[in-house]
N, C-alpha and C positions, 0 to 999 in steps of 0.2 A: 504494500500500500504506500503510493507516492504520497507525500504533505511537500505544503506549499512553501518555500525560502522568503524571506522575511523581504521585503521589494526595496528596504532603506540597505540592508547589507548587499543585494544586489548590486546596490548601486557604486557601492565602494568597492567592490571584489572584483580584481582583475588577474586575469594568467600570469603567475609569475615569471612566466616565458618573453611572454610577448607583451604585457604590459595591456593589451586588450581588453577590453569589457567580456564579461563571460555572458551567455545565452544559458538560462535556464529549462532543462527535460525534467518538467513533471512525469511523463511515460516511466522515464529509468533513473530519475532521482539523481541529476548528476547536471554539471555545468559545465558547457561545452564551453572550448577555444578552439573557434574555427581554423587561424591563425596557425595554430602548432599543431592540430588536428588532436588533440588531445580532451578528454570529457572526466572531468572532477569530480567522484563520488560525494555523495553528500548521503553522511551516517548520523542516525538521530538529528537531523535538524543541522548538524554541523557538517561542513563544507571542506571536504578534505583536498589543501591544496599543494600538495607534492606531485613533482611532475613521475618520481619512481611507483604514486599509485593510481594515477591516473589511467585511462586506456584509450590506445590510439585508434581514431575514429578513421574514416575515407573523409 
């Protein structure tokens, strides 16, 4: 069951990568950077942003 990212912390969360604005997937609970092609888990609520647990998207 997806829950929804808080839309003020969206707004400040960026890819440590690429310094980009992340895109929010309520589907699979996770914050895409199109950028690095890489999609950021998000565990209870919290936004896990390491790029070693990330997973690389197309």
């Amino acid at each position: 069951m997806s829950k929804e990212i808080d839309p003020k912390l969206l707004e400040i969360l960026v890819c440590p990568l690429t310094k980009e604005t992340l895109l929010w997937d309520s589907e699979n609970n996770e914050l895409i950077s199109k950028k690095a092609g890489l999609a950021y888990p998000v565990k209870d609520g919290i936004p896990i942003m390491l790029p070693d647990e990330a997973r690389k998207i197309d």
